[in-house]
C-alpha positions in Angstrom: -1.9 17.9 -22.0 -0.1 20.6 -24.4 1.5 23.1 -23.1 3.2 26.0 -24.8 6.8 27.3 -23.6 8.5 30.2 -24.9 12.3 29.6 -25.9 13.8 31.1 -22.5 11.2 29.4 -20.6 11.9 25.7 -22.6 15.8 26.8 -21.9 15.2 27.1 -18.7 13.2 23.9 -17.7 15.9 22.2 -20.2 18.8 23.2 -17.9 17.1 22.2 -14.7 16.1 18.7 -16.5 19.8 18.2 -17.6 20.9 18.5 -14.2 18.4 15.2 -13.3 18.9 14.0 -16.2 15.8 14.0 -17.7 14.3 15.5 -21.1 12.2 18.6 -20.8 8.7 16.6 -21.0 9.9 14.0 -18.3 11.0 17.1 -15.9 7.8 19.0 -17.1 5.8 16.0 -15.4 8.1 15.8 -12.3 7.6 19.3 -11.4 3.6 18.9 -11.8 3.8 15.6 -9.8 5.7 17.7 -7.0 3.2 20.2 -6.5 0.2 17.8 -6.6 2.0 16.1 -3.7 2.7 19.2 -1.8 -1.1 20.1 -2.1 -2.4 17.4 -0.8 0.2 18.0 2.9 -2.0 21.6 2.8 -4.8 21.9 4.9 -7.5 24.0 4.0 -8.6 26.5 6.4 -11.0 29.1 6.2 -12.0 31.8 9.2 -15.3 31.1 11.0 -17.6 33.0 11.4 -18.7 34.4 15.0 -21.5 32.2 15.2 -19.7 29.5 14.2 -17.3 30.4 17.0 -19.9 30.0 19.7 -21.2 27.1 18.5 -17.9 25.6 18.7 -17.0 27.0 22.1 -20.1 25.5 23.4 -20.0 21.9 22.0 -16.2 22.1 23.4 -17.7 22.9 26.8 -20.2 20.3 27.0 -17.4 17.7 25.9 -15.4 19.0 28.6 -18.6 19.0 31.3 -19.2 15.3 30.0 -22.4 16.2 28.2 -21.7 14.2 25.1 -21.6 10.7 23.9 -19.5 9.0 21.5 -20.4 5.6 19.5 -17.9 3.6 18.1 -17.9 3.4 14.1 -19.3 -0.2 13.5 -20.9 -1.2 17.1 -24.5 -0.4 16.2 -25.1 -1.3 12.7 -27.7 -3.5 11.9 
């Protein structure tokens, strides 16, 4: 990957990467490292929609009424 930085941005990351005392390209990939980890702690959400809603209200119902069954991963495979 090439990246271009303009001289107060390379300062910048250079001060930053002095202080871990690392060159600008090895603090370049820490930082990108970093956020790829944080991103994978984030959960995507998104808002449902009001069917979806009742849908989900219902099957919670009949799970709590006993109306559903569960299968263990692996018990029934042939």
């Amino acid at each position: 990957m090439q990246i271009s930085l303009t001289d107060e941005e390379g300062a910048l990351l250079a001060e930053q990467a002095i202080l871990l005392g690392y060159d600008v390209t090895k603090y370049a990939k820490f930082i990108l490292a970093q956020k790829a980890v944080e991103q994978l702690k984030v959960i995507p959400t998104f808002k449902a929609t009001p069917k979806m809603e009742r849908i989900i209200k219902k099957g919670l119902e009949e799970d709590a009424q006993g109306k559903t069954k569960t299968w263990p991963l692996g018990t029934y495979d042939d």
